[in-house]
C-alpha positions in Angstrom: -129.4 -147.3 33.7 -127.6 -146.9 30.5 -129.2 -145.3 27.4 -129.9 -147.6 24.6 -129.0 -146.4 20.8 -130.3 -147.4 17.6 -126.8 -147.5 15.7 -127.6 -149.0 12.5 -131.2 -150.0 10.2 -131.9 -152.1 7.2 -135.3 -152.8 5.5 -136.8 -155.4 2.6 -140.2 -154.0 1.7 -142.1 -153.2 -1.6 -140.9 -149.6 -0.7 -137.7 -150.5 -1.3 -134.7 -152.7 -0.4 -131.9 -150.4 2.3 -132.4 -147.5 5.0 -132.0 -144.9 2.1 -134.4 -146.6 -0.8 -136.9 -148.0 2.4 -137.2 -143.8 3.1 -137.7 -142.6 -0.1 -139.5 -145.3 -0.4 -141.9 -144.7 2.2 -142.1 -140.8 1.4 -143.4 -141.3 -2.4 -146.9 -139.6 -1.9 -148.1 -141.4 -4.9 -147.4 -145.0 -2.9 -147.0 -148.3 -4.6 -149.8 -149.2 -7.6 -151.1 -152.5 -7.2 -151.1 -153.7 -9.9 -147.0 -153.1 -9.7 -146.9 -155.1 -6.5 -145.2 -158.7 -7.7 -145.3 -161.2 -4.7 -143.1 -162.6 -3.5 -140.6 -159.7 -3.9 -137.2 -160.1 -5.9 -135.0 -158.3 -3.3 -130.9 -158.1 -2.9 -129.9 -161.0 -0.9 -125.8 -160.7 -0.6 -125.5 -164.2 -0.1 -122.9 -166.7 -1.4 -125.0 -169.3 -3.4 -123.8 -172.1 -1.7 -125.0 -170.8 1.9 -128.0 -169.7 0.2 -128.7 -173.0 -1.6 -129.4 -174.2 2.3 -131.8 -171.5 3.3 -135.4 -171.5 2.6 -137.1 -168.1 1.4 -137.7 -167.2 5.3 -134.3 -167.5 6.1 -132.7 -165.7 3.2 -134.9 -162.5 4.1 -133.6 -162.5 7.8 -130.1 -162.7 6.8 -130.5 -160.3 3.9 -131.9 -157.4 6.1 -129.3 -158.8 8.7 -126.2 -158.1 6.7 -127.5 -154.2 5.9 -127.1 -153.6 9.0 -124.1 -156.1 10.1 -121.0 -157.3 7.9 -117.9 -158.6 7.6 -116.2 -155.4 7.3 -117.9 -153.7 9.9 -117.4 -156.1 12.5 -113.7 -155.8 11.7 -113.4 -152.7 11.9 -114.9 -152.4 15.2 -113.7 -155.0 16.7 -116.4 -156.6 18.5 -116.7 -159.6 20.7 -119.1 -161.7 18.4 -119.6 -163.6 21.4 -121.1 -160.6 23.2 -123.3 -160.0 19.9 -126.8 -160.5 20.8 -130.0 -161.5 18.1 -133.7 -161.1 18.6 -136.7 -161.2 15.7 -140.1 -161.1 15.6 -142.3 -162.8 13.3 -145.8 -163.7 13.1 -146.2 -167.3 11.2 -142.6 -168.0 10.5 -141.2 -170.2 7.9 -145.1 -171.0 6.7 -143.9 -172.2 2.9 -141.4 -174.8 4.3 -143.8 -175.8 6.9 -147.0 -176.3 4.4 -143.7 -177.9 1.7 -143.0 -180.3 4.7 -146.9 -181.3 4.9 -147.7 -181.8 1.4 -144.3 -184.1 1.1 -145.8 -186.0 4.1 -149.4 -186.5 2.9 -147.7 -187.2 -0.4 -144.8 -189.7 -0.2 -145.0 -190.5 3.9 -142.5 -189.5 6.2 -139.6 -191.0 4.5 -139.8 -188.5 1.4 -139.6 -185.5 3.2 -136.6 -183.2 2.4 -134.0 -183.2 5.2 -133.3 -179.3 4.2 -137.0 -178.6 4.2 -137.5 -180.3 7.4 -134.6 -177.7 9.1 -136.1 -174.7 7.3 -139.6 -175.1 9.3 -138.1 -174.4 12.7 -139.2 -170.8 13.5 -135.3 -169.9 14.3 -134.2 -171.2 11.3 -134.0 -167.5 9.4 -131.7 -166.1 12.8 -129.4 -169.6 13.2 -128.4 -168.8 9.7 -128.0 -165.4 10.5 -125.8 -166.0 13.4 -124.0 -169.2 11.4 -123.1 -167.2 8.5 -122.2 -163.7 10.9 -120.6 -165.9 13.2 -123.0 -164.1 16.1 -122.3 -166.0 19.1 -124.7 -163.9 21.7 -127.9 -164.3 23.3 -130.4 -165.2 20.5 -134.1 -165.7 20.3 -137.2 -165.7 18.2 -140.6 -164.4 19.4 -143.5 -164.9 18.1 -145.0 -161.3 17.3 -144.2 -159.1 20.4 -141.3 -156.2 20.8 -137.9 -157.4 19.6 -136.6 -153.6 20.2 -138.0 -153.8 24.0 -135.9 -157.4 24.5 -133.0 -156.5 23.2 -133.1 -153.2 25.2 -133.3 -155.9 28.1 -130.7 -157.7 27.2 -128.5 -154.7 26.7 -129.3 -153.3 30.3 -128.8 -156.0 32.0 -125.4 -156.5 30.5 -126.2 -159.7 28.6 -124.8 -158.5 25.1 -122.3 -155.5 24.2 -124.7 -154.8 21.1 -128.2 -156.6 19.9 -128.9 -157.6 16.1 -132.8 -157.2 16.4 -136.1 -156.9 14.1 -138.7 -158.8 12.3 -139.4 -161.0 9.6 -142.7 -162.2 7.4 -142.4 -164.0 4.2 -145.1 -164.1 1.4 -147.1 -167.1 1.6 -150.3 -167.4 -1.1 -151.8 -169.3 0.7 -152.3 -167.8 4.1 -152.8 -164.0 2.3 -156.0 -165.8 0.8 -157.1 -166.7 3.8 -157.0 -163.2 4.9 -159.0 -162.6 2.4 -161.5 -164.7 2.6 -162.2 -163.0 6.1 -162.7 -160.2 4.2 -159.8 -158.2 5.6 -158.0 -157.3 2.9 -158.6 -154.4 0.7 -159.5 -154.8 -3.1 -158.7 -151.3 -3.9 -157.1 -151.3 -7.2 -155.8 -148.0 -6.9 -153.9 -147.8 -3.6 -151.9 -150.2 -1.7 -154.0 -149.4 1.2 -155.3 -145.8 2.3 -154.4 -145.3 6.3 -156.2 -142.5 8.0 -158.2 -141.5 4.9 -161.7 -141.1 5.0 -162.0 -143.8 1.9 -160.0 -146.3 3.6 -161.1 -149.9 3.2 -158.7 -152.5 4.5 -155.2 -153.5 4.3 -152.9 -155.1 1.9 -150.4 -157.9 3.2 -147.3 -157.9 1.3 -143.7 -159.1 3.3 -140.8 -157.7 4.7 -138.0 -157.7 7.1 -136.5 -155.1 8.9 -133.0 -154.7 11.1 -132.2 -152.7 13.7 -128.7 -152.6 15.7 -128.7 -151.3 19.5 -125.8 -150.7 21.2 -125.2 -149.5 25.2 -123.8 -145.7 25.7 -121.2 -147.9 27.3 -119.9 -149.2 23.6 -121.1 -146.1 21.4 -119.1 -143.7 23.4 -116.3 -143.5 21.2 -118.2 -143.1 18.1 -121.2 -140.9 18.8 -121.0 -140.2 14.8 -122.8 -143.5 14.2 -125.8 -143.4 17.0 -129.0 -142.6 15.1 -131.2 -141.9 17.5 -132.0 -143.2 21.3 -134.7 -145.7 22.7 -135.7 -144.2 25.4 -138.6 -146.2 26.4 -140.5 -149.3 26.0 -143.9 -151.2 26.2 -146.1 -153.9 25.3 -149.5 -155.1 26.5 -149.8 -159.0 25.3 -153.2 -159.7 24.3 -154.5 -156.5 24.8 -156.7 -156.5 22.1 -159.2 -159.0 19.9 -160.7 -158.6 16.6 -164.5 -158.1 16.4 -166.0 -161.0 13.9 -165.3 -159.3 10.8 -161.8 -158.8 11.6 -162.8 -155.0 11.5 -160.2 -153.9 14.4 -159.8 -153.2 17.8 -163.0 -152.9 20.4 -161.6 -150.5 22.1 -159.0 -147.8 22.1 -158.5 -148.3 26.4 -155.5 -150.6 25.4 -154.1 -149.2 23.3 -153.9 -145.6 24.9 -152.6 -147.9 28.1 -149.3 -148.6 26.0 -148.5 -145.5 24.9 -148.7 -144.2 28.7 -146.7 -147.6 29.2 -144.2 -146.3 26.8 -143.8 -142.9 28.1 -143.7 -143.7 31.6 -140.7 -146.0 30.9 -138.9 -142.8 29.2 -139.6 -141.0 31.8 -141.6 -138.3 29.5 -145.5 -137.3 28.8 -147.0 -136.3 26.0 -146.0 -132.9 25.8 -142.4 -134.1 25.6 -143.8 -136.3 21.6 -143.1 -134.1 18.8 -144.9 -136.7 16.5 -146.4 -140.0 16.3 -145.8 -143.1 13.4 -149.1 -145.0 14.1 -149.9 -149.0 13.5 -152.9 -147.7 11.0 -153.1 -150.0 8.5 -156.4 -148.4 6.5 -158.7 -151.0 8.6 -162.1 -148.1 9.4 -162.5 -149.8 12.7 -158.8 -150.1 14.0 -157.7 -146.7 12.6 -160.9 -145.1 14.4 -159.3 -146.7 17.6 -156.2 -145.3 17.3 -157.0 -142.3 16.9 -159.0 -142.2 19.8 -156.5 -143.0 22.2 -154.4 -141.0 20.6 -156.9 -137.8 21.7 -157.6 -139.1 24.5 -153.6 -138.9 25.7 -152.8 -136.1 23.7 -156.0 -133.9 24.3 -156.3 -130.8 22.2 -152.6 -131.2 20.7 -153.9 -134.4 18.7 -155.2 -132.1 15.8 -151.5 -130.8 16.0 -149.3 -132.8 16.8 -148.2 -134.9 13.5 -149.3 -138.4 12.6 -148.6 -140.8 10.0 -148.9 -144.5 9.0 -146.0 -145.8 6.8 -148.5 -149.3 5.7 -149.8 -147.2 2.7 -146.1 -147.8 1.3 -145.2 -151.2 2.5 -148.3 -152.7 3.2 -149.1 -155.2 5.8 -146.3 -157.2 6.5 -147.3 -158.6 10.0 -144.8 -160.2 12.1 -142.2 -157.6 10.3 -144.6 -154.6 10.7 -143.8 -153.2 14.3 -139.7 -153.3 13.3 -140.7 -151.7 9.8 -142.3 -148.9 12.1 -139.2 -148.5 14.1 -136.7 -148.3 11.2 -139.3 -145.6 9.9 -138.7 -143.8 13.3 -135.3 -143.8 13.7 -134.5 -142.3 10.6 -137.5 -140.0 10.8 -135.5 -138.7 14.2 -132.0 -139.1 12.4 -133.0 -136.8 9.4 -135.4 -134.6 11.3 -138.7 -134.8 9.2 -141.9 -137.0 10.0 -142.4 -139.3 6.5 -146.0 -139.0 5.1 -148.9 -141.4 4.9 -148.9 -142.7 1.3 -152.3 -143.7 0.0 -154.1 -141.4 2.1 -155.0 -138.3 0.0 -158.0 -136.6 1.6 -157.7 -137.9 5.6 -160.8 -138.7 7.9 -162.1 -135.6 9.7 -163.8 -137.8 12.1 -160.1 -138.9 13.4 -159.3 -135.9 14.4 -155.9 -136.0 13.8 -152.8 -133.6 12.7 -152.3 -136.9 9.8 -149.0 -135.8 7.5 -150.0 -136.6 3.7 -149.0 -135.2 0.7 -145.5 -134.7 1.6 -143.4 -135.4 4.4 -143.1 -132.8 7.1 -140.0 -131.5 8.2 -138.9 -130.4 11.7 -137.0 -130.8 14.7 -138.0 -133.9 16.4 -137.0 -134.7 19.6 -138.5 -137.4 20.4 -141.1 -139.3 19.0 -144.4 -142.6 19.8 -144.0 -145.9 17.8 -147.3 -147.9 17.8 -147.5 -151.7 16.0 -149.8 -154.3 17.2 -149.4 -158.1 16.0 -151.4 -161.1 14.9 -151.4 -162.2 18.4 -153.3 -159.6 20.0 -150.1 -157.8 21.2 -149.6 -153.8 21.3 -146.5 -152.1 21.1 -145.3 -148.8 21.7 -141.5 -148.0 21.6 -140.5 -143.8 22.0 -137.6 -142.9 20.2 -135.4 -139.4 21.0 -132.7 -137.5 19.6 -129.5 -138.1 20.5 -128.2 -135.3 22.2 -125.2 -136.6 24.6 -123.5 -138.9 26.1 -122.5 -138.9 29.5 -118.6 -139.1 30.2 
């Protein structure tokens, strides 16, 4: 089997907008005030206005956190077969605006008033057939719906379907489904923090939006340029519908599952948990789901999880859903590229119940070798996705 790189990443968030922003970003111990957090978010889109003027909201995020990761001059420079160019993003609810703009111009003016452009924006590939359109990406392509884009396109690289995979995840603000989030009382109304993972005051999440990019390329194509690998997926998991909200929307039931992925995970890397030098956690500042991570994590880990460290990026970007898991990644991979484990913003005195060796206050640097993933998604899915440091690659 060939190894799988991470070669490239690119984030929108209310961190911050590019790998180097989205990690300072993430690593600002203060987080993000909420009052400061303006939805939907102005972010750099590099578009030509005409394309743009075709693209719904949705779509112009995808691209956006597409082209830091993938241009022109890039894919000119190294020459590749576009046709060989794979794509793969996640999201959660999709283009919702131009779905719900669709609806109201029905119920409004009948079926012969809605928008033609509106009516192409509400098809849940819409964001990645612009992406590959304006790219001119002619690989394998696909849109899942939650799940592990950096697991398929893994696939699709070992099984010598692309030369290189475009891959991440994508959720737009929508008012509209946020409040009813809210009205399920799973939303935080801290006005002080974003949200507060792992802390002992913790008291829900924040949705916000996002998109994240990833490129992974085979040790077959990065050969010649080891200079650009950032780090190595070494293994992959997922356990679909593992898990179900209790009635309040509190979080997991159990932490059985979720311990099962991260076994999943290192099995798959061939690696236990001795070989993890830290762990970025799905933690999102919900009591119930946080409590169940760390769980699972003790239970693996044994007396090394009061050690070993842990952190939960959501305190800086919030709960961006669909986008979340490949937000998580991007976090990873440069946490492994620049050797130091990025702190948990928002959480300024951590729960002792958890447990847990939780990096706050500052980020913690160090030599990481390899490193656990979690995410989990709206549809019950967990995901787990080890990342390692590149140390060769074989003649």
């Amino acid at each position: 089997m060939q190894k799988i790189f991470v070669t490239a990443v690119g984030a929108i968030s209310c961190a911050g907008s590019g790998a180097d922003e989205y990690w300072n970003g993430i690593n600002n111990s203060a987080g993000l005030d909420p009052a400061q957090l303006d939805l939907p978010l102005d972010f750099p889109q590099r578009i030509d206005n005409k394309a743009a003027r075709r693209m719904d909201r949705f779509s112009r995020l995808t691209l956006s956190a597409s082209k830091q990761v993938l241009d022109e001059e890039w894919l000119e420079r190294e020459g590749m077969d576009r046709t060989r160019i794979g794509t793969v993003f996640t999201t959660g609810y999709g283009p919702v605006v131009s779905n719900l703009a669709l609806s109201q111009q029905i119920v409004s003016g009948g079926v012969d008033a809605v928008s033609p452009t509106v009516f192409a924006s509400t098809l849940y590939n819409s964001g990645i057939g612009h992406t590959c359109m304006n790219l001119k990406l002619q690989g394998a392509s696909t849109v899942l719906m939650g799940s592990n884009a950096v697991a398929y396109a893994a696939d699709l690289l070992q099984s010598g379907k692309a030369d290189a995979v475009l891959c991440g995840g994508v959720e737009e603000y929508c008012p509209e489904l946020f409040n009813a989030f809210k009205l399920h009382h799973h939303v935080t109304e801290d006005e002080h923090y974003l949200c507060r993972p792992l802390d002992e005051n913790r008291s829900g999440t924040r949705l916000t939006e996002g998109a994240a990019a990833l490129l992974l390329e085979p040790e077959s194509v990065t050969r010649s340029s080891p200079e650009r690998i950032l780090c190595e997926v070494a293994g992959c998991a997922s356990l679909a519908g593992a898990s179900r909200p209790d009635q309040k929307l509190e979080g997991f039931v159990g932490s059985a599952a979720i311990r099962q992925v991260m076994e999943l995970a290192l099995a798959n890397a061939a690696l236990g948990p001795d070989d993890m030098d830290g762990i970025l956690m799905a933690a999102g500042g919900r009591p119930a789901a946080d409590r169940a991570e760390a769980e699972a994590i003790r239970e693996l880990f044994g007396e090394r999880s009061a050690s070993i460290p842990a952190a939960s990026i959501k305190g800086a970007v919030g709960e961006t859903l669909g986008a979340s898991f490949s937000m998580n990644t991007v976090a990873g991979a440069l946490a492994i590229a620049k050797g130091c484990m990025p702190l948990t913003a928002g959480c300024v005195t951590p729960d002792p119940s958890l447990e847990l060796g939780i990096v706050h206050q500052q980020p913690r640097p160090g030599r990481y070798r390899s490193i656990l993933v979690n995410g989990y998604d709206v549809n019950g899915g967990l995901h787990c996705v080890v990342l390692s440091r590149f140390t060769e690659v074989s003649p």
